[in-house]
DSSP file (Angstrom, degrees, kcal/mol; ACC not computed):
  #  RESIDUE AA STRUCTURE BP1 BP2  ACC     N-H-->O    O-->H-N    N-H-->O    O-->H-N    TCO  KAPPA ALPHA  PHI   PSI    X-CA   Y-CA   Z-CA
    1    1 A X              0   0    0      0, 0.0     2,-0.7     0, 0.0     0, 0.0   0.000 360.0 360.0 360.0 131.4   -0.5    9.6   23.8
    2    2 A X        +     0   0    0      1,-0.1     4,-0.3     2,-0.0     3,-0.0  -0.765 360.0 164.6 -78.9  80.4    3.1    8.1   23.3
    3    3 A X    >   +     0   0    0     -2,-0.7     3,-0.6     1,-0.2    -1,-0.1   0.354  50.3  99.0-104.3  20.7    2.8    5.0   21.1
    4    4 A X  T 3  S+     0   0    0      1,-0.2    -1,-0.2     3,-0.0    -2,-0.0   0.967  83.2  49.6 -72.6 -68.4    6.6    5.0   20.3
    5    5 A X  T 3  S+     0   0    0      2,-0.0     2,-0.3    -3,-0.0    -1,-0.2   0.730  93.6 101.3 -20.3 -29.4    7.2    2.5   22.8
    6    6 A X    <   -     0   0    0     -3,-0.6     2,-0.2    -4,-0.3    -3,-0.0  -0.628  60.5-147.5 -92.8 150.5    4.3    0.2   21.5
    7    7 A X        -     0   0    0     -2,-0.3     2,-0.4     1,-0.0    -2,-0.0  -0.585  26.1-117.7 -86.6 139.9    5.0   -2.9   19.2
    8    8 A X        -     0   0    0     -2,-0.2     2,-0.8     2,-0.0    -1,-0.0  -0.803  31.3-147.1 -79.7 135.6    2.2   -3.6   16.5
    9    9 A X        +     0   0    0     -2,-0.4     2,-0.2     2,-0.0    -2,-0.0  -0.779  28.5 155.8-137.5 136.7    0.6   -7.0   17.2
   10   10 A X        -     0   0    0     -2,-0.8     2,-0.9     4,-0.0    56,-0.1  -0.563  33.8-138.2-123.0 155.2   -0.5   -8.9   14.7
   11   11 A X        -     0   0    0     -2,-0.2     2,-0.2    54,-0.0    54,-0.1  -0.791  44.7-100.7-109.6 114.1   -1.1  -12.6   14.2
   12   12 A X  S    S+     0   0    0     -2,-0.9     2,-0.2     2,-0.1    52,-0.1  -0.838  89.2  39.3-130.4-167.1   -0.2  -13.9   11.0
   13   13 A X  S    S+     0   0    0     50,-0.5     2,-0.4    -2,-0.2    51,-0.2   0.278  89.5 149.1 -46.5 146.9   -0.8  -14.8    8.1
   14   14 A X  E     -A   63   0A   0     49,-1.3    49,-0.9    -2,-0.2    47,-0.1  -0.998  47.6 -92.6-148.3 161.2   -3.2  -11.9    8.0
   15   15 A X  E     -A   62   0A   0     -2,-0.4    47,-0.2    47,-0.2     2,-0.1  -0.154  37.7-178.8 -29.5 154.3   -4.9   -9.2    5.7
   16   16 A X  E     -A   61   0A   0     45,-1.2    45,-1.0     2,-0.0     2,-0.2  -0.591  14.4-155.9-165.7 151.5   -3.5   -6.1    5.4
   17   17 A X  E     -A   60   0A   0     43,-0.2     2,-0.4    -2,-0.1    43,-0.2  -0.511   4.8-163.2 -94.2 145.7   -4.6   -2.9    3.5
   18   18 A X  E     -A   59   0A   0     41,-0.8    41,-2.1    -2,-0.2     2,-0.5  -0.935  17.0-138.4-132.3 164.7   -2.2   -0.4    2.4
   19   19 A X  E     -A   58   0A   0     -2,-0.4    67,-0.9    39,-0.2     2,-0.5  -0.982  26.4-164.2-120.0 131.3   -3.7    3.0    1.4
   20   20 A X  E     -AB  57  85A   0     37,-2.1    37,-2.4    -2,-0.5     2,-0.6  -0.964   9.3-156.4-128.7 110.5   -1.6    4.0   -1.8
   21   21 A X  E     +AB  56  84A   0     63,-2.4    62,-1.1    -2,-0.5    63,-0.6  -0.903  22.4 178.0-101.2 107.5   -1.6    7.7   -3.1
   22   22 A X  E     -AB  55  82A   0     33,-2.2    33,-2.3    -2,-0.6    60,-0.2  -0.668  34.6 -94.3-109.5 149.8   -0.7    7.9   -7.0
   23   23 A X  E     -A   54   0A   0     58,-0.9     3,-0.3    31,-0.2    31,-0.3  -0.446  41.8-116.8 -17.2 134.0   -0.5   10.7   -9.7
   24   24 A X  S    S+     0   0    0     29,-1.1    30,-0.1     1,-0.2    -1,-0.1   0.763 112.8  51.3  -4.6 -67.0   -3.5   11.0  -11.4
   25   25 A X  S    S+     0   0    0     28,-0.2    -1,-0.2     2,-0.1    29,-0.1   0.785  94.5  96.4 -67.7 -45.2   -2.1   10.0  -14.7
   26   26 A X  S    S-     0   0    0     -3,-0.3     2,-1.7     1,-0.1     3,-0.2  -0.100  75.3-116.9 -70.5 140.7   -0.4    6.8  -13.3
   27   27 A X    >>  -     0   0    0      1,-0.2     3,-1.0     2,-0.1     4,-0.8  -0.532   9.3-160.0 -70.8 105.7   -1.7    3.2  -13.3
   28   28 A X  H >> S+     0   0    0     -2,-1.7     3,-4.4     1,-0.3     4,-1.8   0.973  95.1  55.4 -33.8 -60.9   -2.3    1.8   -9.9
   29   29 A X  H 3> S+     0   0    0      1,-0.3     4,-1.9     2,-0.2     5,-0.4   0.847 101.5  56.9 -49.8 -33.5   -2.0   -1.8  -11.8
   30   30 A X  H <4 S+     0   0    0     -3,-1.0    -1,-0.3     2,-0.2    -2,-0.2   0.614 112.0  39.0 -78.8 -15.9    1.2   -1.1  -13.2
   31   31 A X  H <X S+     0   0    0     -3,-4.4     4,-1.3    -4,-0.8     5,-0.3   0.858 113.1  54.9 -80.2 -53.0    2.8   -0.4   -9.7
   32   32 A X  H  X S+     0   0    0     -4,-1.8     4,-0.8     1,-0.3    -2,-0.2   0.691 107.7  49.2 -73.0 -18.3    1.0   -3.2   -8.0
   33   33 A X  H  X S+     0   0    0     -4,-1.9     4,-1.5     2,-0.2    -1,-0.3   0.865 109.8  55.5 -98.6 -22.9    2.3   -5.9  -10.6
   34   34 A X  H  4 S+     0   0    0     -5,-0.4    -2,-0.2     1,-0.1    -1,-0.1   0.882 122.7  26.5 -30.1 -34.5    6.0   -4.4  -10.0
   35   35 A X  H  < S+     0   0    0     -4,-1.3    -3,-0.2     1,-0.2    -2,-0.2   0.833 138.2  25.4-111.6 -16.1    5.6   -5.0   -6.3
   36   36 A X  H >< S+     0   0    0     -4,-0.8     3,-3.4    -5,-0.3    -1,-0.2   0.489  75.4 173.4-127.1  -2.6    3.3   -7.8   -6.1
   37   37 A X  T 3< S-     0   0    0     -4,-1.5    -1,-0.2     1,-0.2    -2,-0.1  -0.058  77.4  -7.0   4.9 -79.3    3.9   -9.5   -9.6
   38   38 A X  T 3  S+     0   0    0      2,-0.1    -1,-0.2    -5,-0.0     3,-0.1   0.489 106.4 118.9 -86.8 -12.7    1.6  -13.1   -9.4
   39   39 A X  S <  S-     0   0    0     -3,-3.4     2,-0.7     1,-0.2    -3,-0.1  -0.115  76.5-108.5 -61.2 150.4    0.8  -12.7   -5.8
   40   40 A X        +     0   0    0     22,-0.1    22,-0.5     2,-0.0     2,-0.3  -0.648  56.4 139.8 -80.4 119.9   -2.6  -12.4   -5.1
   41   41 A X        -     0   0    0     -2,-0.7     2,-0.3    20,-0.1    20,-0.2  -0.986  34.4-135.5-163.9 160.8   -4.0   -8.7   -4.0
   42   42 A X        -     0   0    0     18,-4.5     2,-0.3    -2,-0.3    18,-0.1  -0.665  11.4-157.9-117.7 170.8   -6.9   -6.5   -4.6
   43   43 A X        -     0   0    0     -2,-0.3     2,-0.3    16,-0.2    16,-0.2  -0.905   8.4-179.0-165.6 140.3   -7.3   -2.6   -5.4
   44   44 A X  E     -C   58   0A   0     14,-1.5    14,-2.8    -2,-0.3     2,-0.5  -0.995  27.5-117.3-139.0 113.9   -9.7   -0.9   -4.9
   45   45 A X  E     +C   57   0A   0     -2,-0.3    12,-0.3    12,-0.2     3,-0.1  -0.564  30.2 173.5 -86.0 140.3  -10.1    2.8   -5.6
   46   46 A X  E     -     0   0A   0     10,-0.5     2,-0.3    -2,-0.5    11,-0.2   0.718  47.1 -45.0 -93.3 -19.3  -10.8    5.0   -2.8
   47   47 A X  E     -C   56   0A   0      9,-1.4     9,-1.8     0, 0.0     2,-0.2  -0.990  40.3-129.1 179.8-178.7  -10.8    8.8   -3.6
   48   48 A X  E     -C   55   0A   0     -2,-0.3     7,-0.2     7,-0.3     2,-0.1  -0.757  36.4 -88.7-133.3-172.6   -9.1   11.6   -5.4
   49   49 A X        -     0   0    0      5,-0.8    -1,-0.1    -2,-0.2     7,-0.0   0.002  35.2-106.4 -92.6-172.7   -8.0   14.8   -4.4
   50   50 A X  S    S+     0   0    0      1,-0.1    -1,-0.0    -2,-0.1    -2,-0.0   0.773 125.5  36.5 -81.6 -38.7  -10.0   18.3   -4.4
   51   51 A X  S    S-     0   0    0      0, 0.0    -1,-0.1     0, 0.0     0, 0.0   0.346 116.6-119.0-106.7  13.1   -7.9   19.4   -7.5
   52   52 A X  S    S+     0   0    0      1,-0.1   -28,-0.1   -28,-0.0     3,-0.1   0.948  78.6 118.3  57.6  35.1   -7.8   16.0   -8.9
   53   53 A X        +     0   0    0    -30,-0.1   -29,-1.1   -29,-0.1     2,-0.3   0.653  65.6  49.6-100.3 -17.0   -4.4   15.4   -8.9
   54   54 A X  E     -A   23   0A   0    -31,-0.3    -5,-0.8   -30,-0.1     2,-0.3  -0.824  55.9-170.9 -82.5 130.1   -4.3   12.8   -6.8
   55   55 A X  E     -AC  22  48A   0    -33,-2.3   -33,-2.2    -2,-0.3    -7,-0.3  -0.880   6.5-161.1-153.1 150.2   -5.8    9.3   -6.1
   56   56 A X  E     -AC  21  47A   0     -9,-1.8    -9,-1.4    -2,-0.3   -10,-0.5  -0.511   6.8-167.6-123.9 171.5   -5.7    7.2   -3.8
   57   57 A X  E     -AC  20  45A   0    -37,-2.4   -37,-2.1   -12,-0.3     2,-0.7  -0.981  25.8-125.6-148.4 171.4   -6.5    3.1   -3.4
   58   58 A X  E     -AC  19  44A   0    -14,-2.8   -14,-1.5    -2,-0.3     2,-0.4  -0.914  29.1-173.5 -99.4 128.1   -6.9    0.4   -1.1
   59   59 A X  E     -A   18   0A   0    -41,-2.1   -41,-0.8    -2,-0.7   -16,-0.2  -0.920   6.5-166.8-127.8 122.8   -4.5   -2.5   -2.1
   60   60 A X  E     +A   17   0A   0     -2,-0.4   -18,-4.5   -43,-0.2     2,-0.2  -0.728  14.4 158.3-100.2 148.9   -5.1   -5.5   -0.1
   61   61 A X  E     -A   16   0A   0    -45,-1.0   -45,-1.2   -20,-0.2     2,-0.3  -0.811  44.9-103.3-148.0 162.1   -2.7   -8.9    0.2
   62   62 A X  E     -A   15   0A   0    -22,-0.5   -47,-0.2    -2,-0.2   -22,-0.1  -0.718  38.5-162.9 -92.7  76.8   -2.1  -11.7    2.6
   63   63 A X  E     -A   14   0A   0    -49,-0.9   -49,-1.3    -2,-0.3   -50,-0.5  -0.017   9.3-158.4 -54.8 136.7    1.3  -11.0    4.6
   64   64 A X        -     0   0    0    -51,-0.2     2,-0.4     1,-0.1    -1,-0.1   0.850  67.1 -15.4-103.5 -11.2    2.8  -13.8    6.3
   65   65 A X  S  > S-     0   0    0    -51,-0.1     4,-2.7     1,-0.1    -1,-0.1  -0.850  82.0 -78.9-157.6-143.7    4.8  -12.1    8.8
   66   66 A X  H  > S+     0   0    0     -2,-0.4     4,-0.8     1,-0.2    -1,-0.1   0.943 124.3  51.6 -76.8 -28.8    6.2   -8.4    9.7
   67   67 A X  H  > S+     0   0    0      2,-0.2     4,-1.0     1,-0.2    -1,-0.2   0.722 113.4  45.6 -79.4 -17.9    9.3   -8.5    7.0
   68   68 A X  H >> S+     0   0    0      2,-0.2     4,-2.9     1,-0.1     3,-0.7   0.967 112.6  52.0 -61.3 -59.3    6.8   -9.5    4.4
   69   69 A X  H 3< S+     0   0    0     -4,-2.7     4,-0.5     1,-0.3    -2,-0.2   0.594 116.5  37.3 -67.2 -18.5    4.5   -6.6    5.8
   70   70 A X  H 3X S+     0   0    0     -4,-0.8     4,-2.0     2,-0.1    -1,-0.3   0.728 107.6  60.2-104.1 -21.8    7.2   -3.8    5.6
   71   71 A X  H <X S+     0   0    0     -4,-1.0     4,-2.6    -3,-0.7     5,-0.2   0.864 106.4  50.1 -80.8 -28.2    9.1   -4.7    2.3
   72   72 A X  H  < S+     0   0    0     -4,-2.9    -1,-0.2     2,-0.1    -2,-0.1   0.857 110.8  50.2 -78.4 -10.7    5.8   -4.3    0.4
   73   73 A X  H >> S+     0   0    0     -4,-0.5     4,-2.5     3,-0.2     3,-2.4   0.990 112.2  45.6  -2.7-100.5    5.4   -1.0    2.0
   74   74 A X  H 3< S+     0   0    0     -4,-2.0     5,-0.2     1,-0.2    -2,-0.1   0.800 113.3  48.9 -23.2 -58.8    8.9    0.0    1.1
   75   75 A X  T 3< S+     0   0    0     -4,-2.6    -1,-0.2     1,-0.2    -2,-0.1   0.631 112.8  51.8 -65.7  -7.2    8.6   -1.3   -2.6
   76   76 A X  T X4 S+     0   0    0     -3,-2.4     3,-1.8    -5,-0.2     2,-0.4   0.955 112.0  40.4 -98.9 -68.8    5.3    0.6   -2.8
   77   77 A X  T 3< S+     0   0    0     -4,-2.5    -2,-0.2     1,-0.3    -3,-0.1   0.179 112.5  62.8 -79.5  14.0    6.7    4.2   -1.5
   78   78 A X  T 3  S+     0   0    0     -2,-0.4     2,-0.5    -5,-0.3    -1,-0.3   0.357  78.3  89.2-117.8  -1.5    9.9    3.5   -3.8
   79   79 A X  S X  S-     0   0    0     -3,-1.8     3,-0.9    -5,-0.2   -48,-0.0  -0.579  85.6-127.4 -79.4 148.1    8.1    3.4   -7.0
   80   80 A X  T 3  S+     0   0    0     -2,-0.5    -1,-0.2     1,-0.2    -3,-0.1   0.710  99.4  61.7 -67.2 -16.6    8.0    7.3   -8.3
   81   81 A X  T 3  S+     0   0    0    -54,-0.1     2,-1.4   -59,-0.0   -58,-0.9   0.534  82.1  91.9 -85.1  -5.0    4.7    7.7   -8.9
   82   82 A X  E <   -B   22   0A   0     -3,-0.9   -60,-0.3    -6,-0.2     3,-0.1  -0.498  47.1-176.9 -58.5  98.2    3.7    7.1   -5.6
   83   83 A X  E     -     0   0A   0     -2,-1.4    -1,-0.2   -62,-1.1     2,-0.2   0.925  68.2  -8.9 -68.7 -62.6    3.3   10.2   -3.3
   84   84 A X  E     -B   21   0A   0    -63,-0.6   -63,-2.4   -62,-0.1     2,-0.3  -0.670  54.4-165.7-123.9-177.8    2.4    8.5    0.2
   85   85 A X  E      B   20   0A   0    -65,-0.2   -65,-0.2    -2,-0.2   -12,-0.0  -0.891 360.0 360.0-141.3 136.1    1.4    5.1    1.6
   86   86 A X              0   0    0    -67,-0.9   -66,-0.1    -2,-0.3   -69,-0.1   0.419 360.0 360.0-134.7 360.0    0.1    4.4    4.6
């Protein structure tokens, strides 16, 4: 299946969840008040890794539209402890 062609479409404002994979060592909270300072958002943890080097979380916000929804992305996968986001 090709989905390059397809647009996401969203209505917003809406939810949206980011899945955020940290170092072990690092504070989730200490990234998510870099990128989100007063704004209101939740985190949640969701799992670690096999060797425990890794963990990952849900952190949820209210975006209000797509540029919102990709620059906290970005600011999220630019901090250094982050490995991925998705």
């Amino acid at each position: 299946m090709n989905l390059e062609d397809k647009k996401l479409e969203l209505t917003y404002p809406c939810n949206w969840d980011y899945k955020v994979i940290v170092h072990k060592d690092c504070d989730i909270h200490d990234i998510t008040k870099c990128v989100f300072g007063e704004r209101e958002h939740k985190v949640q943890k969701s799992n670690k890794s096999k060797s425990d080097k890794y963990h990952s979380y849900k952190v949820s916000t209210l975006v209000h539209n797509d540029d919102d929804r990709k620059e906290i992305f970005e600011q999220l996968r630019k901090d250094e402890n982050v490995k991925i986001v998705l």
